[in-house]
C-alpha positions as CSV (number, residue, x, y, z in Angstrom):
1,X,0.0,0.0,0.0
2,X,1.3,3.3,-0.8
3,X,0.7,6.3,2.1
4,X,1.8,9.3,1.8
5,X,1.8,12.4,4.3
6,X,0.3,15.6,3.6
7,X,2.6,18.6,3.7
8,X,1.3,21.7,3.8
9,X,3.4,24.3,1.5
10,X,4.7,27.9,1.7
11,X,1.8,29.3,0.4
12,X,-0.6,27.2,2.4
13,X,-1.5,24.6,0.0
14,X,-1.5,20.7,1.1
15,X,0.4,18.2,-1.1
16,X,-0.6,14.8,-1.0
17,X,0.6,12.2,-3.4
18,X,2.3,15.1,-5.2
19,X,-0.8,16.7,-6.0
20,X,-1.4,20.0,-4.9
21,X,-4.4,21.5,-2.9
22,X,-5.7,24.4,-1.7
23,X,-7.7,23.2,1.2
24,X,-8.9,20.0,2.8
25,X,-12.7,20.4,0.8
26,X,-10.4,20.1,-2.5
27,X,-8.6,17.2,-1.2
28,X,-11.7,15.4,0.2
29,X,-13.7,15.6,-3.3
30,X,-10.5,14.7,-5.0
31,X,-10.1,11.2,-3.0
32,X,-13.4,10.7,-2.7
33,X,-15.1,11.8,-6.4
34,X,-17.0,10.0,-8.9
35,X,-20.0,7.8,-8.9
36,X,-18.8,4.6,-7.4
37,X,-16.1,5.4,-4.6
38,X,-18.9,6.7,-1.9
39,X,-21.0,3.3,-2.6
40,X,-18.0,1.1,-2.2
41,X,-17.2,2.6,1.2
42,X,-20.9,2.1,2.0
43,X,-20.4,-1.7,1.2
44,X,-17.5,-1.8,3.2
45,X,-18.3,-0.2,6.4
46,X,-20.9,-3.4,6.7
47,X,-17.5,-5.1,6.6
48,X,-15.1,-7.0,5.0
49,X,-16.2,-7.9,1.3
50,X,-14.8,-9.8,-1.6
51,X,-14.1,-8.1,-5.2
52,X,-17.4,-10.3,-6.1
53,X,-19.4,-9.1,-3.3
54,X,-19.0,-6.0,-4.3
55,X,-19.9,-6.2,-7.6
56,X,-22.9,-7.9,-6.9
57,X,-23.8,-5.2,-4.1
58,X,-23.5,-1.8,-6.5
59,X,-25.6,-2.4,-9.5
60,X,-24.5,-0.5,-12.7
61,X,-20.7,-0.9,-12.4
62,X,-18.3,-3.1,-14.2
63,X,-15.9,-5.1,-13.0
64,X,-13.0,-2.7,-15.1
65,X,-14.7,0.5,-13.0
66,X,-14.7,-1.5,-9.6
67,X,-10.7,-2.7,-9.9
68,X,-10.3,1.1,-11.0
69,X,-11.9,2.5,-7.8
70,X,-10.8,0.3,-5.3
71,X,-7.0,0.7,-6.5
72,X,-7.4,4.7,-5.9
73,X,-9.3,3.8,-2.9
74,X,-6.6,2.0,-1.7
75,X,-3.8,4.4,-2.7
76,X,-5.6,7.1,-1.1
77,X,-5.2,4.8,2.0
78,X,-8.9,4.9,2.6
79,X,-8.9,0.8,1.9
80,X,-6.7,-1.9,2.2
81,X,-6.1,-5.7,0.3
82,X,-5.6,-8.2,1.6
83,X,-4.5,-11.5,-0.7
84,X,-4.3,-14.8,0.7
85,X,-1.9,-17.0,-0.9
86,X,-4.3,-19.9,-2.4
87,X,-5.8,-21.2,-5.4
88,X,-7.7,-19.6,-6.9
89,X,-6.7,-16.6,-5.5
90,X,-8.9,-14.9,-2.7
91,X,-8.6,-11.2,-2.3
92,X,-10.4,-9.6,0.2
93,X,-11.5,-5.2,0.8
94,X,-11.6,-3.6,3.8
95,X,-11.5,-0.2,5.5
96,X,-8.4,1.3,6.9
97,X,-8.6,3.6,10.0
98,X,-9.0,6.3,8.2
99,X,-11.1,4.8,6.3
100,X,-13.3,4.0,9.3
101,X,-13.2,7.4,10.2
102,X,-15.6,8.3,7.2
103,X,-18.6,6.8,9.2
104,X,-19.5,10.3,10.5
105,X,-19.4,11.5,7.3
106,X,-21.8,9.1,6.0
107,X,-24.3,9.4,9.0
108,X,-24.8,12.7,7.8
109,X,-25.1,12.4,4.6
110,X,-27.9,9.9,5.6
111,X,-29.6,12.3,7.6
112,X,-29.7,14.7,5.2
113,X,-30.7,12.5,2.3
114,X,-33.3,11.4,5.0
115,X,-35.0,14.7,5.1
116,X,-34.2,16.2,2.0
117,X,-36.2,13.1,0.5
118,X,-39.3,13.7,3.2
119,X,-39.2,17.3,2.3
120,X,-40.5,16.6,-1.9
């Protein structure tokens, strides 16, 4: 897995990865972007789940988007692999710590889509 530090510049801008950013909202959205990457960390905060499992648990995306996603995912250090040595191989996804530490941001986006969708 790669991890790398933030390091916040001269000017005030964060680097991670040797991207640049100009404040944590950027680097969220960056990380964390797209269609898929929110639904797969809803999968795996139920748990540990297996590149099938997830496919079959996010209707819509293709097995070439999901290997896409969970590599960034897991360079991002928001997931981790784990490979067992067997055959055929077994691969299994999970949350890092950090990871983990998206649950707050989920239960509010729950709440809000909660009563945004009561207010129509």
């Amino acid at each position: 897995m790669i991890y790398t530090i933030l390091m916040e510049t001269k000017e005030g801008r964060i680097t991670f990865q040797g991207k640049e950013y100009h404040c944590p909202v950027e680097f969220f959205i960056d990380v964390l972007s797209g269609k898929w990457k929110l639904l797969i960390i809803r999968e795996l905060m139920e748990g540990t789940k297996r590149f099938s499992e997830l496919h079959k648990a996010i209707p819509g995306i293709t097995q070439k988007m999901l290997t896409k996603q969970l590599r960034e995912l897991e360079r991002a250090g928001i997931i981790k692999r784990k490979v067992y040595p067997q055959v055929p191989p077994k691969v299994e996804y999970s949350l890092t710590d950090t990871g983990k530490e998206l649950k707050r941001v989920f239960d509010a986006i729950q709440e809000w889509g909660v009563k945004y969708l009561k207010c129509e």
